[in-house]
N, C-alpha and C positions, 0 to 999 in steps of 0.2 A: 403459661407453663408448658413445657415442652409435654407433645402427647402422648409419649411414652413415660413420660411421671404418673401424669393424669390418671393411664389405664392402670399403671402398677398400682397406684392408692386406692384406685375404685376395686381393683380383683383383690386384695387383702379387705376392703370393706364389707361388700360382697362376700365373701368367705366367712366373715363375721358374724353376716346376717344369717345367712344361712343356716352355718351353724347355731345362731342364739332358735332360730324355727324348725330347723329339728329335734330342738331340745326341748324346748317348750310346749310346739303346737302341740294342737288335738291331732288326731290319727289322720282324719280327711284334709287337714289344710298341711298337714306335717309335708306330704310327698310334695304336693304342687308346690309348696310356698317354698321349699327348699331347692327342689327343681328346677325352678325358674329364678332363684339369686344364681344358683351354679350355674344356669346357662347364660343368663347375664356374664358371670364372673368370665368362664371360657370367650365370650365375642370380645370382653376388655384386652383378655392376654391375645385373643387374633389379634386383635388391632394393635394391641404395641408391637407383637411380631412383626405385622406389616409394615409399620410406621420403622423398624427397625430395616428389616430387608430394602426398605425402600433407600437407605441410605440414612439414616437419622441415627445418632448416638446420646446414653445418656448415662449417665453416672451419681451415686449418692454414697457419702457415709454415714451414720448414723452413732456415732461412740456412745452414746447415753443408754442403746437400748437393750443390749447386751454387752457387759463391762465383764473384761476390760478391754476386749479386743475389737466389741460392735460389731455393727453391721456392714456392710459394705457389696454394696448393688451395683451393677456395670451392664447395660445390654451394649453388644453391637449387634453385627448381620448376624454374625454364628449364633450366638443367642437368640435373637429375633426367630432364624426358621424357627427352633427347636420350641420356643415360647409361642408361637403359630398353629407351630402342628400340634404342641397338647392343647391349645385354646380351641382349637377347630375341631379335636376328638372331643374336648370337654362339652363342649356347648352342645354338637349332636347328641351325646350318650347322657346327658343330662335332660333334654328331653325326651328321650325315649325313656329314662330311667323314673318320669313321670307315673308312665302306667306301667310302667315294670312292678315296682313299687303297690300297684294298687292290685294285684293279684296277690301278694304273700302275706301271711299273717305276720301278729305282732314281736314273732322272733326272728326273723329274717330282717332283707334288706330293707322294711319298712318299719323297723322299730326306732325309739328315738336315739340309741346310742349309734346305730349304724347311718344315718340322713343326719346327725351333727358331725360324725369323723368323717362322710364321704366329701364335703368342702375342704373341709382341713386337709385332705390329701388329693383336690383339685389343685389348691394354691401348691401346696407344693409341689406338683407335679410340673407347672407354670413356672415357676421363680427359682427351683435348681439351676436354671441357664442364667440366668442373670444373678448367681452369689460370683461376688469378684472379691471372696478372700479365705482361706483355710474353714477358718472357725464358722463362716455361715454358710459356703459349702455343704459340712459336715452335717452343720441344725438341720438345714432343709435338707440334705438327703437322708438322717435316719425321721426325720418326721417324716418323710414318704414312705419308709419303710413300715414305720410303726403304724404310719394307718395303716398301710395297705393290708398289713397283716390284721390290723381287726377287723377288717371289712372281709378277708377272706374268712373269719371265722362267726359273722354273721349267721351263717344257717347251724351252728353248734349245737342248738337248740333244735331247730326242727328235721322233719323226716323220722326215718325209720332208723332204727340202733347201727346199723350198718352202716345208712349214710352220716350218722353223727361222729362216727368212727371214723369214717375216711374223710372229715373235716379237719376233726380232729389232727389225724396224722399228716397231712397235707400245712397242716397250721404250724408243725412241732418242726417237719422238713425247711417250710419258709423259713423259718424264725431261725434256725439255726445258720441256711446257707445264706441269708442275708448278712444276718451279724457277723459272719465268716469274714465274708464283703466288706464290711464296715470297718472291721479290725484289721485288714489289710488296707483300705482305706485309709484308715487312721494312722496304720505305719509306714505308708509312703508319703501323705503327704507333709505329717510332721516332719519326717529325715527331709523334704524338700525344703521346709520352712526353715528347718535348722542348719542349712545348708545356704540356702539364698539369702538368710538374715531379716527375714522378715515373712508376716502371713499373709498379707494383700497379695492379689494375681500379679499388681505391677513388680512386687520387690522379688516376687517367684520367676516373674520375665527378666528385672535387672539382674537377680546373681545368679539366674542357671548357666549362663557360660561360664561363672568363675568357679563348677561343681568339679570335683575331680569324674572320669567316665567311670568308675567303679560305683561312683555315689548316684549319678544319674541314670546309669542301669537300674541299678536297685528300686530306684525311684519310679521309674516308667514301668516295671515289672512288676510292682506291689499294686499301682493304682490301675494297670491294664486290667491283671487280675480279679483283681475287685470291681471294675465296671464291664469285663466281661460275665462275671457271674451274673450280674442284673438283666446282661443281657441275653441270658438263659443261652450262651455258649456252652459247645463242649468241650470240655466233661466238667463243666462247673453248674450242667444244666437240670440236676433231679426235682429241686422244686419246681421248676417251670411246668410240667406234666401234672403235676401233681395241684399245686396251688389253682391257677386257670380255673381247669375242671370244677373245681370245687368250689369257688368264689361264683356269687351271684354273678347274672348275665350281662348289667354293666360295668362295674366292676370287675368284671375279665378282660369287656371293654376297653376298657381304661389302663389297664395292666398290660394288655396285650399289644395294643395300637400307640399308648403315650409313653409307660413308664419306661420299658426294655429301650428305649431310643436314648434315654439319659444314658447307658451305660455305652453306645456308642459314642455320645456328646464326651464323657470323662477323656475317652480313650484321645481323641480327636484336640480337644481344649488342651490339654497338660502334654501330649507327645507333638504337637504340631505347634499351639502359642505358645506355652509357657515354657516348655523347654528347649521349642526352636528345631525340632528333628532331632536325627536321631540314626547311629548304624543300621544297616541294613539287619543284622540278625533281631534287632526290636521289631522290624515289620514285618519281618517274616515268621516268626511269632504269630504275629496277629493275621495274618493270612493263613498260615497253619489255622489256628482253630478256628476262622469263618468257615474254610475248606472241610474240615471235619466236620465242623456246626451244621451247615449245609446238605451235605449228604448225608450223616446221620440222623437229622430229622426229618429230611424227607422218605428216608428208607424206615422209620418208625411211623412218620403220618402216613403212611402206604398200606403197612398192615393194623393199623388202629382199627378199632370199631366202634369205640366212643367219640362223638362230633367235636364234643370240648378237647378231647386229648388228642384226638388229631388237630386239629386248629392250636392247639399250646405246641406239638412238636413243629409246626409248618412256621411257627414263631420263628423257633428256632434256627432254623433252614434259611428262612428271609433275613433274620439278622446277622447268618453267617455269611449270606451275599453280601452286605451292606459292611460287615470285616474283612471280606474280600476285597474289596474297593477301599479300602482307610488301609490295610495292608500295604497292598501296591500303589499307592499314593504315597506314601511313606517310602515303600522301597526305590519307586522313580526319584523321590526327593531326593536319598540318598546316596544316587548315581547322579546325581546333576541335572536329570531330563525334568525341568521345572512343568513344563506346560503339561507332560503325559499325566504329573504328579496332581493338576490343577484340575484335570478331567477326571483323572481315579475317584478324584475326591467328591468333585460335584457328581459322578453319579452315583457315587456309595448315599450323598445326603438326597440325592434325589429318590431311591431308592426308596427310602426311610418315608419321605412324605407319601409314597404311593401306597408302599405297606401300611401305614397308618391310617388311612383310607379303606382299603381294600379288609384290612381285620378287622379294625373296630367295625364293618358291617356285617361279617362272616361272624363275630362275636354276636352283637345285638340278634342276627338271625336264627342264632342258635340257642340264644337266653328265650327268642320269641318260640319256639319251636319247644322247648324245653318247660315254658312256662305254661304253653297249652296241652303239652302231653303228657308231662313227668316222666319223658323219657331220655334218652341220653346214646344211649344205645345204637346206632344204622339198621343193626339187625334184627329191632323190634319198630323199626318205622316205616316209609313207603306211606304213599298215598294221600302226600299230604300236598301235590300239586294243586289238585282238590281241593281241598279243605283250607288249605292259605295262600293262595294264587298270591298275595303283595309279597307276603314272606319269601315263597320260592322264587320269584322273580329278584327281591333285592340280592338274596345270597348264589340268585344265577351271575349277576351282574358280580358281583365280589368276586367270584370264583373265577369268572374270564380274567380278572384281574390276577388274581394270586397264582394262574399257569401261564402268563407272561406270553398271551397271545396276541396279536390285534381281533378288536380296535380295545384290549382291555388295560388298562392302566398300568398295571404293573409291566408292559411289552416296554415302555420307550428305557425306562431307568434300567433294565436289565439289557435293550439294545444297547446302551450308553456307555456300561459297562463293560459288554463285548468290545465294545471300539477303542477303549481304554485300555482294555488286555493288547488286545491284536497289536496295536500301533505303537507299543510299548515293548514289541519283540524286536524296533529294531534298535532299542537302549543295549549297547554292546554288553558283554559280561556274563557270566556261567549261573550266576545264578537266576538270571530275567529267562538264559535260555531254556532251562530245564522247571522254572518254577511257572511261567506266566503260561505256556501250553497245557500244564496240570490245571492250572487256573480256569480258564478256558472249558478244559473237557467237563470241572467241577461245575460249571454255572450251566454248559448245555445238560448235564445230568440231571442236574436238580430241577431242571427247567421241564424237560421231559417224563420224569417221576412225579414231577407236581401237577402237569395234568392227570394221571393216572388216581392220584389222591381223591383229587376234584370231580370228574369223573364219577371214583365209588360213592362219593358225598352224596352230590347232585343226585344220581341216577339210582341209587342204593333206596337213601334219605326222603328224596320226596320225586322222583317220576313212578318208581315201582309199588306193586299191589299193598296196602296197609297187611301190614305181619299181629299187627296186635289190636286190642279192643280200642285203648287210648288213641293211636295214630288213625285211627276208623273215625274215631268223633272228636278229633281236632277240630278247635273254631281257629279263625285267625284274630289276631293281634288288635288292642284298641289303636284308635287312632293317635294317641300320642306318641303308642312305638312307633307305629308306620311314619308319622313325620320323622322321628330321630331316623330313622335308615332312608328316609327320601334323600334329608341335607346329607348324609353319607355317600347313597348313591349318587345324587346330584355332583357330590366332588368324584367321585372316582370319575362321572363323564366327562369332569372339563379335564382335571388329569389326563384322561385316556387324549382327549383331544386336539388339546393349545396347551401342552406343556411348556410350550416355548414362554409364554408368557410368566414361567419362574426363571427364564434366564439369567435375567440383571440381578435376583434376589440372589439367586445362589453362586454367580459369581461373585456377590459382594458377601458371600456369608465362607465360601472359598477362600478368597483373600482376608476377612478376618480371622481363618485360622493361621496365616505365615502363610500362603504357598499363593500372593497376588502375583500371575505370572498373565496379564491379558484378561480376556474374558472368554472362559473353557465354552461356554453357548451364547449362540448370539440367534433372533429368529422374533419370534410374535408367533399371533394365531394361526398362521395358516405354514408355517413350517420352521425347525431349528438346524442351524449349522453350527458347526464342532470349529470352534477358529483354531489356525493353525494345520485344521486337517481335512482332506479333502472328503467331506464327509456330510450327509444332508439327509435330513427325513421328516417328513408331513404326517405326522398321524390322523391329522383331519382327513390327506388326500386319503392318503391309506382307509380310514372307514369308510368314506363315500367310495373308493371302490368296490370295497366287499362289499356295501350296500347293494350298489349296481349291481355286483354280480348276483347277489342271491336273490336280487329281483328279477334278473335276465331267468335265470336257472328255474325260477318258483314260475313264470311267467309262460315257458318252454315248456315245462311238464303240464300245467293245465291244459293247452294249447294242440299238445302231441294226445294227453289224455282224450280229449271228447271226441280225438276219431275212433276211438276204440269204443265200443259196447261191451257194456258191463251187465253181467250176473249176478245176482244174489245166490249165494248159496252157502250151504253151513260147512266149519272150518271142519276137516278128516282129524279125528282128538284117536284113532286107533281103536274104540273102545274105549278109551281109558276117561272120557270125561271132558269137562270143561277147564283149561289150565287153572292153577290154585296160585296163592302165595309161597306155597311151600317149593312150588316146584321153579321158581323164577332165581336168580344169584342174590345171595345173600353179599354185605362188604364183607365176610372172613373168605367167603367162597370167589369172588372178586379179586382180593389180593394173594390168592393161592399162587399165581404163578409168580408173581413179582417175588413172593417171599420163598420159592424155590430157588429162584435164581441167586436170590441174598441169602443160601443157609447158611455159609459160613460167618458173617456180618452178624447176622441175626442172630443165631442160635438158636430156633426155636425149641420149646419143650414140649413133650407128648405123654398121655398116659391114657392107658387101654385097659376099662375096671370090666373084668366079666363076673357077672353074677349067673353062677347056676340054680336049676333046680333045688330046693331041698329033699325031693326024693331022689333026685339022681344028679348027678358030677357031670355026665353027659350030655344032659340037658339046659340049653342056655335060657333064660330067662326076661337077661337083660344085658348088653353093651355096651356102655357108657367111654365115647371117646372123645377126650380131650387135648384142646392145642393152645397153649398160649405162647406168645412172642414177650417177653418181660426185656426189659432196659439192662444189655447185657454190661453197660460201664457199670450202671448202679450198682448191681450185684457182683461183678469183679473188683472193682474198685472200692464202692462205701459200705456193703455188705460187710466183707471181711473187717477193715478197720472197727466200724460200728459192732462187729461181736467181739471184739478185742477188746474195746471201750466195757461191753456190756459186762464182760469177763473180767475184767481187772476191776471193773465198780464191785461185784458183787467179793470178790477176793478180800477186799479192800475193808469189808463189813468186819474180817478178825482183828481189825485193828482198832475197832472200835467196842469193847468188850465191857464197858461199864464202870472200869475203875479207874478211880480219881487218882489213884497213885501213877499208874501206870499213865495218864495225861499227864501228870506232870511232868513226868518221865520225858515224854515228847518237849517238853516244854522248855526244860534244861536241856536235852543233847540239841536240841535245836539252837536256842542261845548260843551254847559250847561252839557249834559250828557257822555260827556267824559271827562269833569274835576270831575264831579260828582263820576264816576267810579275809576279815578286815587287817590283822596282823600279816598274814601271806601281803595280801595287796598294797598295804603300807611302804 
């Protein structure tokens, strides 16, 4: 049997299991026993990914199993990454989600309804790349949805009436901008089916040339749409903030590093196979809102002060790079420059495996960090270099990763994409001229803001004084999380290091989206070249350099140090003491200057309560000044609609008055004006 069968029959079996041992077990064998079929299930989907990228294909239908249109399964390479990289999130965040698991009570993510749906929405996170037709597309993406959505509402139950509340509403936002998703979803890619003549991928590939271009706009706009919302692009992006945060710590996991990657795979599958490319004003669309994505969530994870809500906006930022690169890939396509078009692409998907590395750790180190302190907060942590030395070390390592420095993972997929812009300026034409330099300046911004993010994280979070009692008696993590972030950080260093060695997969994952134009990387471990362009780079060499250097440098100061005689003596504090927690940068204090520079972007709000005296109006009492930075699309944009909404529901109550006559009433002019209508259209 081919082994990409194999694995798919074992991760639906597995998923089975799983869930029949969440359902069933007792509390102590519920986590592990379910933990470990999920991590099984995630190594099967690596391995078919693998077996997939390596060049292997396979295909099934299945008519019996859903009637009348069945099932129908297809990987190739494009599949394979996409089936790799959640198999490889899955399987880490599954063992970590061991002992996640064994710190929460029986209403959270350790109860039996939340450890039977969290397989259920493993497999499906795995087997969306490999649906090869309308109707089982559809299954598996709203079953992704619909777990995802009960797993984020796991903690409903516990905590404090505040935190139940902001689950709550975090739950009510998912649910809604999902199925938004989904019913746009659902209406593009019906009008594609009823247009191509059929719902299988293949009969969507044979009739989309014979689509009139009015019907295939519409088509490629409904389902962009709908898989850029999943991919918490803006302004389709207010769940994203919102859900994250409030979903358990793998389970963010999971959402944050596998699921958001589907909704690049839609964009990618149906505008590059199925319908074969596409005018230029479609990709520039979708380079528009990476470019917005992009900088607007890095200019919100900048001034955030909650870890989870910055890590959900820094989502959104990475996968506006990652539509940056599927954009202009698209747009090269559609000037002819095939090869620029072949590189755009592989490093937008290269992109995606780095970031799903690099968050699913920065995720887990935050559920670890969250789990021992019950905090959430930057500005009530510090101190926890201390207190969880593996913890701040993995999410050090993440962090080099997600500001796209060497030797940190995320550096090569963002260089990659540089070389893809630049060399793409000399595809003639006005709009490459004026669009791919904005391009350009968007990825060095974001690039340079997201160190500053990371940064307030790091240094904020856990190098600076503990601010609160909790972050003072942090333990660190049992040893099942720390494995799950080791196999995470262990990938971000080969990542960082012989990326060369996904060369041949993601040319062949390239070429099975439509754009096989050569091989865009060519190279192994010890360095990769850009074919076609004169272009080369070693990440390996590149770290064994910095290495050397900060050995020469650390080597130099001890050296120069011990001719110098040293002192002891006590630090000049003024008077004033011994420095406090209080008196060191808080992250709101931290991001002060960045968010001056952004007020117009930003909008920040302020308000300044003075409380006086009760014997005198002159006398002050007390100050209270507050600042919050709030998500100025959401409130511009779904604010107003949603009081409009709220306003016409409650209008809507006189129409509802009690009496039967007057229903009836409705009942008949209604009729009246549907026979009315029928006679017109006749």
């Amino acid at each position: 049997m081919n082994v990409i069968a194999t694995a798919t029959v074992t991760v639906a079996g597995l998923a089975a299991a799983a869930a029949l041992a969440g359902a069933a077990l007792p509390p102590r064998a519920r986590a592990v026993t379910a933990g470990v079929c999920t991590a099984a299930l995630g190594a099967a989907a690596l391995a078919a990914g693998t077996a997939a990228l390596g060049g292997r294909r396979w295909s099934a239908s299945l008519p019996g199993l859903l009637p009348p249109a069945g099932i129908h399964l297809a990987v190739d390479a494009l599949s394979g990454l996409f089936m790799a990289v959640g198999g490889a999130v899955v399987l880490a965040v599954a063992v970590y989600g061991i002992g996640y698991a064994a710190g929460h009570g029986p209403h959270g993510i350790a109860s039996r309804g939340a450890q039977a749906v969290l397989p259920v929405f493993a497999l499906a996170l795995v087997l969306v790349p490999a649906a090869a037709s309308v109707s089982t597309f559809l299954l598996l993406w709203e079953t992704m949805a619909l777990t995802s959505l009960l797993l984020v509402l796991a903690g409903h139950r516990a905590g404090s009436p505040a935190r139940q509340a902001a689950v709550r509403a975090a739950g009510i936002w998912y649910a809604a901008m999902t199925h938004l998703g989904f019913v746009l979803l659902l209406a593009g890619l019906a009008l594609f089916a009823a247009g191509a003549g059929g719902e299988t991928f293949a009969a969507l590939r044979a009739g989309a040339a014979g689509m009139p271009p009015l019907a295939r706009g519409a088509v490629f706009t409904l389902v962009a749409a709908a898989c850029a919302s999943k991919a918490g692009a803006v302004p389709l992006h207010p769940w994203l903030p919102r859900a994250h945060p409030e979903a358990p710590g793998n389970v963010s996991a999971l959402m944050s590093a596998a699921m958001v990657n589907l909704g690049v795979y839609g964009i990618v599958r149906t505008g590059f196979d199925l319908l074969g490319g596409g005018p230029r004003w479609w990709w520039l669309l979708v380079l528009g809102a990476g470019a917005l994505s992009a900088v607007y969530g890095v200019l919100q994870a900048a001034v955030a002060s909650d870890l989870k809500r910055l890590l959900s906006y820094s989502t959104s930022e990475n996968l506006g790079l990652a539509l940056v690169g599927v954009g202009a890939a698209g747009l090269f396509h559609a000037t002819g420059n095939r090869a620029a078009a072949s590189l755009a692409l592989a490093a937008a998907l290269l992109h995606i495996v780095n970031h799903a590395a690099f968050k699913a750790l920065l995720f887990c180190a935050a559920g670890s960090v969250l789990r021992a302190t019950g905090v959430r907060d930057l500005d009530r942590m510090g101190g926890l270099r201390a207190r969880m030395p593996a913890t701040t070390a993995f999410f050090a390592v993440a962090a080099l990763g997600a500001v796209a420095l060497p030797p940190g993972n995320g550096f090569f997929g963002e260089w990659l994409l540089l070389q893809s812009m630049i060399h793409g300026l000399a595809v003639p034409g006005v709009f490459t001229a004026i669009v791919l330099p904005l391009a350009v300046a968007v990825i060095a911004l974001s690039a340079g803001l997201a160190a500053a993010v990371f940064v307030k994280a790091l240094g904020v979070g856990f190098f600076a004084r503990p601010r609160s009692a909790p972050a003072a008696e942090a333990a660190e993590s049992p040893p099942t999380m720390l494995a799950g972030m080791g196999l995470l950080a262990a990938a971000c260093a080969a990542l960082a290091l012989v990326p060369g060695l996904l060369g041949d997969g993601l040319s062949r994952a390239v070429a099975a989206a439509g754009l096989a134009d050569g091989r865009p990387l060519t190279g192994g471990a010890l360095g990769v070249r850009l074919d076609r362009l004169a272009a080369s780079l070693s990440p390996l060499w590149v770290a064994c350099a910095l290495t050397a250097a900060l050995a020469a440098v650390s080597a130099l100061t001890r050296l120069t140090a011990r001719r110098r005689r040293r002192g002891n003596a006590r630090l000049w504090d003024c008077g004033g003491g011994a420095p406090t927690a209080r008196m060191s940068y808080t992250a709101t204090s931290f991001a002060e200057p960045l968010q001056r520079v952004f007020d117009d972007v930003l909008a920040p709000e302020q308000d300044v309560n003075v409380t006086p005296i009760s014997e005198s109006a002159y006398l002050v009492e007390r100050v209270r000044y507050q600042r919050r930075v709030p998500d100025r699309i959401e409130h511009r944009l779904y604010r107003p609609f949603l009081d409009t909404v709220t306003g016409l529901g409650r209008a809507s109550r006189r129409l509802a008055s009690g009496s039967v006559h007057l229903y009836l009433g409705y009942g008949f002019f209604g009729l009246v004006a549907l026979l009315l209508a029928l006679a017109v259209g006749a």
